[in-house]
C-alpha positions as CSV (number, residue, x, y, z in Angstrom):
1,X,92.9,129.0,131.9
2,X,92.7,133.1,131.2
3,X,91.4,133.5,127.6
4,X,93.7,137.0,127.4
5,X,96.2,134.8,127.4
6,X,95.8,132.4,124.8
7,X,98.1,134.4,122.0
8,X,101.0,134.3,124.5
9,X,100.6,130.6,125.3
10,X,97.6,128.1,125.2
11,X,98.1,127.2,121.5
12,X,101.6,127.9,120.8
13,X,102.2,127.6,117.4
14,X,99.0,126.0,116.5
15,X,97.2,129.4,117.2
16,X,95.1,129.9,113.9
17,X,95.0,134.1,114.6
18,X,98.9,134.5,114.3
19,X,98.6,131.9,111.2
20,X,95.9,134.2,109.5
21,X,98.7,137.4,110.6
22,X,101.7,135.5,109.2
23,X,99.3,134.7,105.8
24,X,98.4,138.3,105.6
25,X,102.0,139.6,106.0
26,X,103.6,137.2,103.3
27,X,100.7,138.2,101.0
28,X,101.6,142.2,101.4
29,X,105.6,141.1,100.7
30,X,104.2,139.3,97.8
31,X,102.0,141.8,96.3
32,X,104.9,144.2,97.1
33,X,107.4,142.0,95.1
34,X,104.8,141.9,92.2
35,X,103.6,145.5,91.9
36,X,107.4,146.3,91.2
37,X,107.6,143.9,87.7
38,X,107.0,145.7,84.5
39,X,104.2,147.4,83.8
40,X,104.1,147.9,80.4
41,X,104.4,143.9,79.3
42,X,101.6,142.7,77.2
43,X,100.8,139.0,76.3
44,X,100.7,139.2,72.8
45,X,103.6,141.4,72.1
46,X,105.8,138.7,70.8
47,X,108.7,138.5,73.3
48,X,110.0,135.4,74.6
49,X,111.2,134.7,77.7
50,X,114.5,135.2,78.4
51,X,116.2,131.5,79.3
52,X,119.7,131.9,79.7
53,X,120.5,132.9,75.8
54,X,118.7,129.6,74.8
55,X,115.9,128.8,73.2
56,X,112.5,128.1,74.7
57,X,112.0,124.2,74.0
58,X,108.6,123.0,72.0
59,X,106.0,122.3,73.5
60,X,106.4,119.5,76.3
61,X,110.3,119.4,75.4
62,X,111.0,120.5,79.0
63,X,109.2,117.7,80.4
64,X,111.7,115.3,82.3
65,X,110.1,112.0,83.4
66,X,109.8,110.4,86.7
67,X,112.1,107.6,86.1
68,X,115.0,110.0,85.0
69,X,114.5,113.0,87.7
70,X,114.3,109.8,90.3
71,X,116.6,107.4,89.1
72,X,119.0,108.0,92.2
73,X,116.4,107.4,95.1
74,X,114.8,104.8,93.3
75,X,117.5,102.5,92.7
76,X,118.7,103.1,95.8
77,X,115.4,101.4,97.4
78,X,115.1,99.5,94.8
79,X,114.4,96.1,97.1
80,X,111.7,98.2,99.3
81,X,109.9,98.9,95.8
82,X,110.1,95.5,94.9
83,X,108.0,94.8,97.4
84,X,105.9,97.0,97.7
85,X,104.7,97.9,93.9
86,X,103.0,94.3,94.2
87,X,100.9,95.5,96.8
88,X,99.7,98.4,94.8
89,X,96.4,97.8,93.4
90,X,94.6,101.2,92.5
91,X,91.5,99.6,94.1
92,X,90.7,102.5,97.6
93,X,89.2,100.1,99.9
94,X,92.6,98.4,100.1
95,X,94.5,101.8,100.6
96,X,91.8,102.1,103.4
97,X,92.5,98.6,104.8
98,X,96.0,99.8,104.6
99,X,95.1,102.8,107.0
100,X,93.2,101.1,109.2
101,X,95.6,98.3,110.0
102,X,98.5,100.9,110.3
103,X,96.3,103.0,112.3
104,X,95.7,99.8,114.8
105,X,99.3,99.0,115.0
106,X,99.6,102.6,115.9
107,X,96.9,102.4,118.7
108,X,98.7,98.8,120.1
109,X,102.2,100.5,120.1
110,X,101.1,103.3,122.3
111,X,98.7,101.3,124.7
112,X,101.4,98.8,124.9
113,X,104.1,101.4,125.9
C-alpha cells in the first residue's frame, strides 16, 4: 500500500492525524466562543447567576438522586435488575471473571459462525 495515500483511505475514520485536526479546529471555535463572554466579570463581585428569575438553591439543593432522575428506565427493567443486582459483589476479580467468560463466549460465537 502507498503511504501518500493513507489520509485518503488506509485508516478511514480511524486516522489519528485528521482526529488531532478535527480536536484543534473545535478548540479554535471554542476559544472563539469564549473570548467573546464578558470581560469585565470578577468572582467576588457579588452577582448571582441569572437562573430564570429564580433563586439559586443552597448548597446541594439541586442535587436530584439516581432513583428519581431514573425511575422510568429502571422500573421498566425492573426484572433484569432483579437479577442481576445479586450478582453484584464490588469484589474486581469477579467483574474480571465476568469479562473473561463473556470474552470466551465472544471468541466461541465467532469461531463457531
Amino acid at each position: 500500500m502507498d503511504t501518500s495515500q493513507t489520509l485518503l483511505t488506509g485508516y478511514g475514520a480511524w486516522n489519528p492525524l485528521l482526529w488531532v485536526v478535527a480536536f484543534a479546529v473545535v478548540l479554535v471555535v471554542a476559544l472563539l466562543i469564549r473570548s467573546r463572554g464578558r470581560k469585565d466579570y470578577r468572582e467576588d463581585s457579588g452577582l448571582k447567576p441569572f437562573i430564570s428569575g429564580n433563586e439559586e438553591p443552597a448548597a446541594g439543593g439541586s442535587h436530584i438522586p439516581a432513583s428519581n432522575m431514573y425511575w422510568g428506565f429502571l422500573e421498566s427493567l425492573k426484572g433484569y435488575y432483579a437479577r442481576l443486582v445479586p450478582l453484584h459483589t464490588g469484589v474486581p476479580t469477579d467483574y474480571v471473571a465476568w469479562v473473561l467468560g463473556v470474552m470466551a463466549v465472544m471468541v466461541l460465537v465467532t469461531l463457531a459462525g
